[in-house]
Every structure is written in C-alpha cells, then in structure tokens.
Chimera marker file (.cmm) of the C-alpha trace (Angstrom):
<marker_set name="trace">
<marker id="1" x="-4.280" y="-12.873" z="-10.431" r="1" g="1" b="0" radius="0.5"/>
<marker id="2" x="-3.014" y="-13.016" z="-13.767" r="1" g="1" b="0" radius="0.5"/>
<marker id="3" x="0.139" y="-15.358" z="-14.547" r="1" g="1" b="0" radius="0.5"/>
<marker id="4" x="2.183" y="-12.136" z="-15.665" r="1" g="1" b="0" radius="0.5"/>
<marker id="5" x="3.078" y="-11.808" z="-11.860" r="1" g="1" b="0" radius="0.5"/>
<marker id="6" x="4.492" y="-15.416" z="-11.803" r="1" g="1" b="0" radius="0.5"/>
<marker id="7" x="8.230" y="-14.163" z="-12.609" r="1" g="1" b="0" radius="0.5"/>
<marker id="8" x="7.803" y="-11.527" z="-10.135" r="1" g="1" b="0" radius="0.5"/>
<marker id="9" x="6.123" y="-13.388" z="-6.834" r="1" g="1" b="0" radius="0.5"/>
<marker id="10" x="6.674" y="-16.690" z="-4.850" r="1" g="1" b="0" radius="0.5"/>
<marker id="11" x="3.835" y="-18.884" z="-4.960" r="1" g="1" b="0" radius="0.5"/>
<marker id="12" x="3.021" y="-18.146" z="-1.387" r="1" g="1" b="0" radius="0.5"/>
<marker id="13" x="2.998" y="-14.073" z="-2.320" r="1" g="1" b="0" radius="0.5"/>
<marker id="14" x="0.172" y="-15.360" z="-4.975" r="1" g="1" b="0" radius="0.5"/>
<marker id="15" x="-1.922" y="-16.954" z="-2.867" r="1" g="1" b="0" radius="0.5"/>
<marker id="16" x="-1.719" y="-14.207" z="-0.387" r="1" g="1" b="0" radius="0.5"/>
<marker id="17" x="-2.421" y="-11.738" z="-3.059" r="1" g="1" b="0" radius="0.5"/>
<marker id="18" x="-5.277" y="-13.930" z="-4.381" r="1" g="1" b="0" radius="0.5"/>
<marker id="19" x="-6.602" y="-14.613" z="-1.253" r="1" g="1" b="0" radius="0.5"/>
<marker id="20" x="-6.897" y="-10.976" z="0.183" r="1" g="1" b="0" radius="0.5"/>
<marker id="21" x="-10.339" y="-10.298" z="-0.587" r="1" g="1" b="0" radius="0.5"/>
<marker id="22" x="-11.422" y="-8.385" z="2.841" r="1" g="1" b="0" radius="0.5"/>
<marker id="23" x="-12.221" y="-5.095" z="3.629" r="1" g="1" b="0" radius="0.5"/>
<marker id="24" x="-8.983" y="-5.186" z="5.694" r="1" g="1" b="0" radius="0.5"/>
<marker id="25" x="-6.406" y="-7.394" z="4.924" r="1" g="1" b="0" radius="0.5"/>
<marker id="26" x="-2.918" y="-7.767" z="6.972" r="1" g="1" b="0" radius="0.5"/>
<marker id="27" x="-0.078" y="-9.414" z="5.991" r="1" g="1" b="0" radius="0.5"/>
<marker id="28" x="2.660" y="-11.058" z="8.878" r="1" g="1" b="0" radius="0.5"/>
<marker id="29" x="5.207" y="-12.895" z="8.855" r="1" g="1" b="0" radius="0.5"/>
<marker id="30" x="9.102" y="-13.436" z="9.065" r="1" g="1" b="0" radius="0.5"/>
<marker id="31" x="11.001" y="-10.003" z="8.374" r="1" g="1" b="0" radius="0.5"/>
<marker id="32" x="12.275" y="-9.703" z="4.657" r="1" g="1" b="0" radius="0.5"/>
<marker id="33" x="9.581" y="-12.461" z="3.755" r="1" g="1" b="0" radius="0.5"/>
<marker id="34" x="8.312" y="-10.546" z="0.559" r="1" g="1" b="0" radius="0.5"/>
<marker id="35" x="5.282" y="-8.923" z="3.128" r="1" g="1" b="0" radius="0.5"/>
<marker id="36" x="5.549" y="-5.709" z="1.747" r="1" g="1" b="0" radius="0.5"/>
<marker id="37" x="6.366" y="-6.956" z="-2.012" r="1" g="1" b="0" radius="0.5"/>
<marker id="38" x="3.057" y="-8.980" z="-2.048" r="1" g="1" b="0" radius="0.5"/>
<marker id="39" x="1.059" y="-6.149" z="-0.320" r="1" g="1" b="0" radius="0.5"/>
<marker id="40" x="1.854" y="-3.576" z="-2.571" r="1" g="1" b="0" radius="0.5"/>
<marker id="41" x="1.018" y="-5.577" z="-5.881" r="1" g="1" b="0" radius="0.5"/>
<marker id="42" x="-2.372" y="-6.460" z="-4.220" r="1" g="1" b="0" radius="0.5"/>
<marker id="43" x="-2.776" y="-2.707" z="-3.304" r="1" g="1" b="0" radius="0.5"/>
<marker id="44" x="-1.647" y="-1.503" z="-7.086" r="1" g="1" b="0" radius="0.5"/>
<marker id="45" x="-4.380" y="-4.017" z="-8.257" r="1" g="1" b="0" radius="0.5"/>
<marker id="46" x="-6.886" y="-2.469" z="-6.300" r="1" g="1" b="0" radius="0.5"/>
<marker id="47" x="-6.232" y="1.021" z="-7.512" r="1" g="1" b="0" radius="0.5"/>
<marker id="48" x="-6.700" y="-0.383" z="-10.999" r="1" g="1" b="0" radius="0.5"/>
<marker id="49" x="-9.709" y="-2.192" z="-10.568" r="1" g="1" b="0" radius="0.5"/>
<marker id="50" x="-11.164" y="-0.230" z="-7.295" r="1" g="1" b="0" radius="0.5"/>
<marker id="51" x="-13.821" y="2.295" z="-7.009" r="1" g="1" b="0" radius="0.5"/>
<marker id="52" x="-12.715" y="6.036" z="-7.485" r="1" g="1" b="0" radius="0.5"/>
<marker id="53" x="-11.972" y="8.744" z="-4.718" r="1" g="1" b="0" radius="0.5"/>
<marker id="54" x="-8.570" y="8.998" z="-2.110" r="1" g="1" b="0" radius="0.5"/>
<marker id="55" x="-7.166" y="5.910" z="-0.715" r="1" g="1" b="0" radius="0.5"/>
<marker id="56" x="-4.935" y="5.914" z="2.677" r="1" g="1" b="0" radius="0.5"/>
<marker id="57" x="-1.728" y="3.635" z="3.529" r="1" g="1" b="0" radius="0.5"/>
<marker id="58" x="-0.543" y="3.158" z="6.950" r="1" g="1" b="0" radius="0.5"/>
<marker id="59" x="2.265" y="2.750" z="8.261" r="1" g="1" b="0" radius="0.5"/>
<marker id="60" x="3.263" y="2.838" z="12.244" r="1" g="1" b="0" radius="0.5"/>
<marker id="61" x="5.511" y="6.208" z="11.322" r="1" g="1" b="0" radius="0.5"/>
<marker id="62" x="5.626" y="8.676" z="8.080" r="1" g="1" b="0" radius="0.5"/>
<marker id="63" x="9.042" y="7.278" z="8.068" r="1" g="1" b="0" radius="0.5"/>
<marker id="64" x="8.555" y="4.001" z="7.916" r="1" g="1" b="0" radius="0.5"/>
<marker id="65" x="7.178" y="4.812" z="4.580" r="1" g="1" b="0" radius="0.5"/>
<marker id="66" x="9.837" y="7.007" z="3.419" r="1" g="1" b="0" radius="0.5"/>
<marker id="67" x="12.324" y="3.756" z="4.361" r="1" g="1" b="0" radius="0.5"/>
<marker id="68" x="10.108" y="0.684" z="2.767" r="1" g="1" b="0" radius="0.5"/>
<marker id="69" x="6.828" y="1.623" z="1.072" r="1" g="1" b="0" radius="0.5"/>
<marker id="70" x="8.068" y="4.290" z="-1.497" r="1" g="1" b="0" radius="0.5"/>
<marker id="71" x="11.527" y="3.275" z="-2.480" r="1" g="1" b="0" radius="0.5"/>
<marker id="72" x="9.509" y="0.065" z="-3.239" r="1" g="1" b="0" radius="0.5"/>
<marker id="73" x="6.648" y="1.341" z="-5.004" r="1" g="1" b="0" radius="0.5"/>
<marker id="74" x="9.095" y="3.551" z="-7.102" r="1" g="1" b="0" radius="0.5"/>
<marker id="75" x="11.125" y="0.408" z="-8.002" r="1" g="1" b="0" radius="0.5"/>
<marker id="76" x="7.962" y="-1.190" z="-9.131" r="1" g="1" b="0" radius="0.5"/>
<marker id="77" x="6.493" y="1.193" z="-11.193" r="1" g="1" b="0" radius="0.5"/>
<marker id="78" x="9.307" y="4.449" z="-11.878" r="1" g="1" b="0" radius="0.5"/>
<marker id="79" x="8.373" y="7.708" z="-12.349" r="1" g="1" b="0" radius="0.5"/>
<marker id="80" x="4.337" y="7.063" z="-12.269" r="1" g="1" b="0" radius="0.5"/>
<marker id="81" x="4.874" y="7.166" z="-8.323" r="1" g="1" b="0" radius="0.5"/>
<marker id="82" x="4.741" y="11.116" z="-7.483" r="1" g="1" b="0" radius="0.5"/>
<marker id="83" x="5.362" y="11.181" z="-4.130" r="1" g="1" b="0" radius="0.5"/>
<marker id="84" x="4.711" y="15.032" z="-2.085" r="1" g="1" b="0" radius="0.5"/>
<marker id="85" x="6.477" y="15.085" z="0.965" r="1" g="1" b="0" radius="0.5"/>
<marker id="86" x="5.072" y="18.090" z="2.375" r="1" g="1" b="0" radius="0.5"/>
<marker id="87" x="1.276" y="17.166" z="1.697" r="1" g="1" b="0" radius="0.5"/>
<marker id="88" x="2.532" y="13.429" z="2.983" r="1" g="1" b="0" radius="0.5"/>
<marker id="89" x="0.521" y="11.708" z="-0.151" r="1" g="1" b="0" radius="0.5"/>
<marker id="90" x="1.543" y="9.510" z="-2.860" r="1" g="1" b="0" radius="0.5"/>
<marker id="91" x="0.099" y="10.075" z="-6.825" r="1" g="1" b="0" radius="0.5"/>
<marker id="92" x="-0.420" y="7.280" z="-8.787" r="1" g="1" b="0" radius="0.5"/>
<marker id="93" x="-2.316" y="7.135" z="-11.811" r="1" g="1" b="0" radius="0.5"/>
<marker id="94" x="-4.736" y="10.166" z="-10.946" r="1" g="1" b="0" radius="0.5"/>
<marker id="95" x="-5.479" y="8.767" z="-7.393" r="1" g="1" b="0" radius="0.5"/>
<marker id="96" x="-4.589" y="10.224" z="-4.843" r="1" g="1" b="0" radius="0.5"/>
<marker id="97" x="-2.853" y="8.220" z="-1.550" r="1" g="1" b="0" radius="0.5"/>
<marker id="98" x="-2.472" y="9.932" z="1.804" r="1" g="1" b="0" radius="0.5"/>
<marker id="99" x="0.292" y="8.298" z="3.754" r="1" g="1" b="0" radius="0.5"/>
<marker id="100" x="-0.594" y="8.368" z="7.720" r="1" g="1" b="0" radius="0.5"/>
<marker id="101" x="1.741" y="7.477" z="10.692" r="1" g="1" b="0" radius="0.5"/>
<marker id="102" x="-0.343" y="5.502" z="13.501" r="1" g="1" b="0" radius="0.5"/>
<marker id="103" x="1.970" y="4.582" z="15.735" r="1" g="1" b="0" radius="0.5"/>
<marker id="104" x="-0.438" y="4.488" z="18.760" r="1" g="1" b="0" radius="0.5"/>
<marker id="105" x="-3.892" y="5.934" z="20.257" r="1" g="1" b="0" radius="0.5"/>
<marker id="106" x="-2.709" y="9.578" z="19.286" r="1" g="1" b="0" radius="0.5"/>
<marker id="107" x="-3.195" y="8.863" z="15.931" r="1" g="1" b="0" radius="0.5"/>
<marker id="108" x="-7.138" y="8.700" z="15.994" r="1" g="1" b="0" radius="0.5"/>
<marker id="109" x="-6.890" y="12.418" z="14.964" r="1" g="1" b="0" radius="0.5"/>
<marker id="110" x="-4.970" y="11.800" z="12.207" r="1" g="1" b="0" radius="0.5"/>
<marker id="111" x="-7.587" y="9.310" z="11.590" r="1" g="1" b="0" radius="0.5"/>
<marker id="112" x="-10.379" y="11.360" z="12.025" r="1" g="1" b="0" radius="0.5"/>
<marker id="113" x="-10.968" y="12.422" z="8.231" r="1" g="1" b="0" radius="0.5"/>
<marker id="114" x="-11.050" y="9.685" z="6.691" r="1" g="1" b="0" radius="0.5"/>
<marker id="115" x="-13.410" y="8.358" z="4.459" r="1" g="1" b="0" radius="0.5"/>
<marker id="116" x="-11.195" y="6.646" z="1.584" r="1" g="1" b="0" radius="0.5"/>
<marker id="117" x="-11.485" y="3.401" z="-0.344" r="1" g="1" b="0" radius="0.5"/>
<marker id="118" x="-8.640" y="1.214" z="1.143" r="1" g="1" b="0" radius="0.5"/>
<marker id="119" x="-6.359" y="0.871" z="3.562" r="1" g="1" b="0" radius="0.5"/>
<marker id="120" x="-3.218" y="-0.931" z="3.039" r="1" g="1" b="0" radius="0.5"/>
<marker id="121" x="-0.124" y="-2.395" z="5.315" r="1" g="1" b="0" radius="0.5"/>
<link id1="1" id2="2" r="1" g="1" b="0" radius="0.2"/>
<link id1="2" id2="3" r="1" g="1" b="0" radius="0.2"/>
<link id1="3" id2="4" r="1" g="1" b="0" radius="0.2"/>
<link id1="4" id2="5" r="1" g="1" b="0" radius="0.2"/>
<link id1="5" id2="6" r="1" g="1" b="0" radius="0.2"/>
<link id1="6" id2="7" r="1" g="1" b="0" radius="0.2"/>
<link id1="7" id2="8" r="1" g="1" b="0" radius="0.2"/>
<link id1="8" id2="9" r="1" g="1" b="0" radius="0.2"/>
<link id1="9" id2="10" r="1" g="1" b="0" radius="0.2"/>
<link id1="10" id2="11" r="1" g="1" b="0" radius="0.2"/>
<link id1="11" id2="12" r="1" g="1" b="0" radius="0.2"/>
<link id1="12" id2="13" r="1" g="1" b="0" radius="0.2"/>
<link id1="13" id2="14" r="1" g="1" b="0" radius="0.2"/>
<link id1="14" id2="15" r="1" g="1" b="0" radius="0.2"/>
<link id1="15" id2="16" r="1" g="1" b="0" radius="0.2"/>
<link id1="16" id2="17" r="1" g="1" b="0" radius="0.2"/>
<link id1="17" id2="18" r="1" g="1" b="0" radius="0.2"/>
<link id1="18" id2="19" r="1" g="1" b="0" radius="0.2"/>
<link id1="19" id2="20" r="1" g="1" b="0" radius="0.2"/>
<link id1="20" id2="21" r="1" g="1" b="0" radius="0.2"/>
<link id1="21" id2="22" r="1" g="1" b="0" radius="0.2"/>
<link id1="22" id2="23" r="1" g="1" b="0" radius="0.2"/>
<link id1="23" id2="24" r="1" g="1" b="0" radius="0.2"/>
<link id1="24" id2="25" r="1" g="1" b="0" radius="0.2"/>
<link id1="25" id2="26" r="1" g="1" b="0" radius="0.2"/>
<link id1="26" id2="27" r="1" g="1" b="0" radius="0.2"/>
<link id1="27" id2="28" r="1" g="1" b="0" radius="0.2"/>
<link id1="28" id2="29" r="1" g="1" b="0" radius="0.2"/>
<link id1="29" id2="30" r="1" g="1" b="0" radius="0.2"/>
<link id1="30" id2="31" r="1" g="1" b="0" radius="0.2"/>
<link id1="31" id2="32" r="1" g="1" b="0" radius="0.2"/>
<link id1="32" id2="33" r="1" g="1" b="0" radius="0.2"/>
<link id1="33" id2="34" r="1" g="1" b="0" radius="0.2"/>
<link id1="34" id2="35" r="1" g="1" b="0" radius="0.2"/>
<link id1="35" id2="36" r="1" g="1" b="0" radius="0.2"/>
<link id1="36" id2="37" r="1" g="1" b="0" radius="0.2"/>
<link id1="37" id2="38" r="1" g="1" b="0" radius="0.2"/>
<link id1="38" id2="39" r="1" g="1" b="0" radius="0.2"/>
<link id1="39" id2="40" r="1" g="1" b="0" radius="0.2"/>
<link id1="40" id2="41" r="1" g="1" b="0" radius="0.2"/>
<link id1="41" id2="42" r="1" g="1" b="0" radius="0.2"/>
<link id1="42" id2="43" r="1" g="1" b="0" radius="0.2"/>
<link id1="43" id2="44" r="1" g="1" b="0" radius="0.2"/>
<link id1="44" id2="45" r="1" g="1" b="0" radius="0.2"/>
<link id1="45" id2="46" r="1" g="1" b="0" radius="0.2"/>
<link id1="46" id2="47" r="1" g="1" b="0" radius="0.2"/>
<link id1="47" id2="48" r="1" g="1" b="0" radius="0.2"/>
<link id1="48" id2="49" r="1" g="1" b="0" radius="0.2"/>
<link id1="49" id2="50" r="1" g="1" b="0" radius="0.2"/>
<link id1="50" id2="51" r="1" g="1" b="0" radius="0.2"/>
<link id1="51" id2="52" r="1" g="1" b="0" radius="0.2"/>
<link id1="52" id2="53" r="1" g="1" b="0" radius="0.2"/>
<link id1="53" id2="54" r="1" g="1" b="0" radius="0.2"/>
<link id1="54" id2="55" r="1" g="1" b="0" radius="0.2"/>
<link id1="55" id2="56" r="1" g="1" b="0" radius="0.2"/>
<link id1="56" id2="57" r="1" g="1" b="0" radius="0.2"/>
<link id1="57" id2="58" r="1" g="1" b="0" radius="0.2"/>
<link id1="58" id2="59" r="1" g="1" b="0" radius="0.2"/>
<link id1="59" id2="60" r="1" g="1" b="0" radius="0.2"/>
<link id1="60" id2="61" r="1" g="1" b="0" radius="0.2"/>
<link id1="61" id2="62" r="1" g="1" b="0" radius="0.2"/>
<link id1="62" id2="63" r="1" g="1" b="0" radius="0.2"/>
<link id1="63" id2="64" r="1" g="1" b="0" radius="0.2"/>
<link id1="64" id2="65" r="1" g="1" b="0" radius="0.2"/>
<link id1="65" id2="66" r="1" g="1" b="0" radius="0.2"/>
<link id1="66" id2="67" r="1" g="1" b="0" radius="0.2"/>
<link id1="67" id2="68" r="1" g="1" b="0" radius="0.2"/>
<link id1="68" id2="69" r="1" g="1" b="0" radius="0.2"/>
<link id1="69" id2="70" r="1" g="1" b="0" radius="0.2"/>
<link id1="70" id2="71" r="1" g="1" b="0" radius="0.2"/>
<link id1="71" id2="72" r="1" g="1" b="0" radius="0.2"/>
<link id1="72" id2="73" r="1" g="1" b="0" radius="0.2"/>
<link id1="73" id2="74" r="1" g="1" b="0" radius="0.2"/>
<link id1="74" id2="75" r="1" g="1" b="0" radius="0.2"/>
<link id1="75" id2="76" r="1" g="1" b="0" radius="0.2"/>
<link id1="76" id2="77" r="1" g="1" b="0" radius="0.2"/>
<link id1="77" id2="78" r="1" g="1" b="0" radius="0.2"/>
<link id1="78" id2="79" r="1" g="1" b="0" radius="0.2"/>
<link id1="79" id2="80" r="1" g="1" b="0" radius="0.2"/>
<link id1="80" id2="81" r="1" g="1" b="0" radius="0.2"/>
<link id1="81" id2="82" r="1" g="1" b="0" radius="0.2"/>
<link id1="82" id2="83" r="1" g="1" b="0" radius="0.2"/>
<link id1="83" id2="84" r="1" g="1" b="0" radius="0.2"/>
<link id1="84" id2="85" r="1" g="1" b="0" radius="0.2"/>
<link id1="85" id2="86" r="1" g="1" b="0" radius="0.2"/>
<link id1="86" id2="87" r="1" g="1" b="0" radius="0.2"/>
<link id1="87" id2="88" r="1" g="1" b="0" radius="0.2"/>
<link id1="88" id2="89" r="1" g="1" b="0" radius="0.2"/>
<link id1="89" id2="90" r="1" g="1" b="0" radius="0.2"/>
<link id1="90" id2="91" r="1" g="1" b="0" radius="0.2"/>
<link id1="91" id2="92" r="1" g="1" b="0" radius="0.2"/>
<link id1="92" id2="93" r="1" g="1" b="0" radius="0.2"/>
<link id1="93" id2="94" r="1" g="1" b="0" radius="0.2"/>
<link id1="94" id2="95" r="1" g="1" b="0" radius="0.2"/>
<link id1="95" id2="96" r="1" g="1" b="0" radius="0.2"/>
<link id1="96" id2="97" r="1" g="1" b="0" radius="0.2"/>
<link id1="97" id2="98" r="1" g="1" b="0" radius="0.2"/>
<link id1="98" id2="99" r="1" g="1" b="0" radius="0.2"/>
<link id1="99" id2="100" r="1" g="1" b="0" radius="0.2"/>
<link id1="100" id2="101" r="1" g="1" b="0" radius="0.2"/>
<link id1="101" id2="102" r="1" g="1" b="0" radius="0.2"/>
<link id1="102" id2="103" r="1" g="1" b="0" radius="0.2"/>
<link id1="103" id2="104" r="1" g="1" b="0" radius="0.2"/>
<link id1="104" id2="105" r="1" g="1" b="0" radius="0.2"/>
<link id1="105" id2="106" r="1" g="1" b="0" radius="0.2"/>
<link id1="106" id2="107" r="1" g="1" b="0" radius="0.2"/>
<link id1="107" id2="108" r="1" g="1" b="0" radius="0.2"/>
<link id1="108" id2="109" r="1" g="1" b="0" radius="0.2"/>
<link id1="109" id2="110" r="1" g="1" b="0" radius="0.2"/>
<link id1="110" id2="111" r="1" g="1" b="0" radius="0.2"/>
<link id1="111" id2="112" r="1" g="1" b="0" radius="0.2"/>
<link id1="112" id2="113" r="1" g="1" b="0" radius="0.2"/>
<link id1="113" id2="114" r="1" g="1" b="0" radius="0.2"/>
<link id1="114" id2="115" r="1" g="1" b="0" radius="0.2"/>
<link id1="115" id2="116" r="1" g="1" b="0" radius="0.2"/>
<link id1="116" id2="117" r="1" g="1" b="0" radius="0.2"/>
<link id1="117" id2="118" r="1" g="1" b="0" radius="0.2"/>
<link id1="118" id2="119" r="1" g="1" b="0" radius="0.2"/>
<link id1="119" id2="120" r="1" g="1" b="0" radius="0.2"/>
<link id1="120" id2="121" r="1" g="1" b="0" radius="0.2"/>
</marker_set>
C-alpha cells in the first residue's frame, strides 16, 4: 500500500489492508476500532485496480449501510459516491455497487444473482 495512506491509517489498519489478499476477507474486532475505515480503503483499492463488471457490499441490514458504510465512503471521497436509494446501489467511478442486507438464511434470494467481483464487510 502506498505511504500516502500513512496520515490517514494506524499501522495496524495497514497491515490489515496489506494483508487482505483473499477472495474473502473479514475484518473483527473491538467496536469503533477503525474496522470499517480500513475495509473501505482496501475495498476503494480494489475498485481501482480490480477487474471490471458490478461489485456487491454486505451488510447484515440495508440500513446498516445507510448508518456506517455511506456516510463514510462519502466522507472519504465527496461527491464521486452516487448513492440510489431506490435501486439500493452505490456509483463510484463508473462501477457499479449493489448494497445487499443478509441478515440471516432469507437472504439467499437476495443472493441468488450474483455473480460480481468482490464482496466487502
């Protein structure tokens, strides 16, 4: 990851960025710990740098992402986050993010479509 993040991220956020190279990766830890903070730099970076087509986030609720994810994202980057409520997706930079609630087994329909490059949080 390149030392521009350093004023923005702890070292530990660096190394968890740096060292999120799965298919899947989950972050945990104490609440207000800089999870989500960390998680969403490693996502942008994979938008940049990641194959083309729809990506997916999930959350457990919609709401959840209404709350954290998107108030975040549009502190981080301003008005380049287009966020449609009604369609429940996120536009950033051309691609296109569909935001999905999976609280529990019922989401699997939800689920069902897709076929997108990452899945985040």
């Amino acid at each position: 990851m390149s030392t521009d993040f350093a004023n923005f991220l702890s070292p530990k956020q660096i190394r968890s960025i740096n060292e999120s190279t799965a298919k899947i990766n989950i972050w945990e830890g104490a609440v207000r710990s800089g999870k989500t903070y960390a998680s969403l730099w490693r996502f942008l970076k994979e938008l940049i740098h990641g194959p083309s087509g729809e990506y997916v986030m999930l959350a457990k609720t919609y709401g959840s992402f209404r709350k954290s994810i998107i108030p975040q994202l549009e502190r981080m980057l301003g008005k380049d986050v287009r966020h449609y409520v009604g369609r429940q997706q996120i536009v950033l930079w051309g691609k296109t993010i569909h935001l999905i609630g999976a609280a529990d087994e019922r989401a699997e329909a939800s689920l069902s479509f897709v076929c997108s490059s990452l899945v985040v949080r």
